[in-house]
Structure formats: structure tokens, C-alpha cells
N, C-alpha and C positions, 0 to 999 in steps of 0.2 A: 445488468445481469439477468432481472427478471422478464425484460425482453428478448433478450440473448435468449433464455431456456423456453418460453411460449414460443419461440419462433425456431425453434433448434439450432439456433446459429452460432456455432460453437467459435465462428470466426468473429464474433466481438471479441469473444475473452482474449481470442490471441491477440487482439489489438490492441486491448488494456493489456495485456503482459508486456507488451512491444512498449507499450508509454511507461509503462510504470519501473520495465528492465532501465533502459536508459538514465530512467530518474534514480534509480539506486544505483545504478554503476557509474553513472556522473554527477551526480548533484542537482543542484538549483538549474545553473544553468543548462541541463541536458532536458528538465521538467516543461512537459508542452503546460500540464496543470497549472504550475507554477506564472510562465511566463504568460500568460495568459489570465488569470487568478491576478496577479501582479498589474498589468493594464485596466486591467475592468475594476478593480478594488485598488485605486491606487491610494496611501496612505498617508494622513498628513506631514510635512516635511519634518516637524517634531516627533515625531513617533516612531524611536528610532531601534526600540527592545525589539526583537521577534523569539520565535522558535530556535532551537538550538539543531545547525545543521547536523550534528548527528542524530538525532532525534528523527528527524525528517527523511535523514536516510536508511533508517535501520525499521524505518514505516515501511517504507516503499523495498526493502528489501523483505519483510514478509510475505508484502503484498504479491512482489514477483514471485518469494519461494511457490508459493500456496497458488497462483495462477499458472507457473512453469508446472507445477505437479497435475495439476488439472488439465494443463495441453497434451504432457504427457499420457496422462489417460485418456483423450480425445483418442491419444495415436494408435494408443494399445485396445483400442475397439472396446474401453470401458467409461463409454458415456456417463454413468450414475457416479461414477466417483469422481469422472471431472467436473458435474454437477455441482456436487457435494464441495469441494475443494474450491471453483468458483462461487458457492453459493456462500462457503463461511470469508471469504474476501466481503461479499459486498452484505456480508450481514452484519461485518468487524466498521463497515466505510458508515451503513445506518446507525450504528449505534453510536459514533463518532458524531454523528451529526447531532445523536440526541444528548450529546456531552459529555461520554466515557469512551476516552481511547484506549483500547484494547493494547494497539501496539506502545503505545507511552508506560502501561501497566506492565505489562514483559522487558520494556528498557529500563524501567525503574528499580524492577526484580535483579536482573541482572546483571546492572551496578551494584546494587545494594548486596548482595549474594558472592562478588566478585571481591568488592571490598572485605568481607566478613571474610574470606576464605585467603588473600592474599597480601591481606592489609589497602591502605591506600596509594 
């Protein structure tokens, strides 16, 4: 993203919306990340927990909201807020890196808020 915006190339974001739409509208296997991520980190044969597929797609369905909203201001000739909209993506993906998923903190909200209001 912070190349994308030095370089004004608003056509990276569309190409992360483009990977990241598939991956919330298909799953695993629709993820270029995934399968990919998956080859190069392959995991020992015992190690069979992972991430909870909903989890994973209700990520990658933010991630799309918040990058579709940002092409669509590419389109509407308001560059700063597509900025802005791709910039809080890849500021949500650094802080992920540094150990606080944002999108896991909002799925965990909204179980927890969902349960409280219509039981389990």
C-alpha cells in the first residue's frame, strides 16, 4: 500500500481487492495468500489445529469491504479517501503482524454481542 500511494498506483489496491474479494467469497481454497503461504510454510504432519475458517473469512471480508470502498473512491475522482480506506487496510494487516488482529477483535465482539442479545 505504501508503494501503491508513493507511486500513485491506485491499481495495486484493485489487485489486492481482486485477491482478497475471492478469498472472502470462496474460502481457502479461492486464497492466492493462502495457497501459497500454505507451500512455502508447509506444517509439520502433526500439527493439525489451525485458524477457524470463519475467522479467516470474515478477515478477508473486511479487508474487501474497506478496499471495494476505496476503488470505489478511486472511481468517484476522490483519491484521499481511497487513500485513507486502503491506508486503514494495510495499517489493520501491520499491526496484525505486530500481534493484534483487529479483524479477530470485531469477530470476537460480534459473537460475544450476538450471543448477549439472542442467546446462544
Amino acid at each position: 500500500m505504501i508503494v501503491a500511494y508513493l507511486v500513485h498506483a491506485p491499481l495495486v489496491t484493485t489487485a489486492l481487492f481482486v485477491i482478497v474479494l475471492f478469498a472472502a467469497a470462496f474460502g481457502r481454497r479461492a486464497s492466492v495468500v493462502y495457497q501459497v503461504g500454505s507451500r512455502i510454510l508447509s506444517a509439520p504432519a502433526d500439527a493439525t489445529t489451525g485458524e477457524d475458517p470463519r475467522l479467516m473469512r470474515f478477515n478477508n471480508a473486511l479487508a474487501a469491504a474497506f478496499l471495494g470502498i476505496a476503488q470505489l473512491a478511486f472511481l468517484a475522482h476522490v483519491p484521499i479517501l481511497g487513500w485513507i480506506f486502503a491506508g486503514c487496510t494495510a495499517l489493520a494487516a501491520a499491526v496484525a503482524l505486530g500481534g493484534f488482529c483487529f479483524g479477530c477483535f470485531l469477530f470476537y465482539q460480534f459473537k460475544l454481542n450476538r450471543a448477549r442479545l439472542f442467546g446462544s
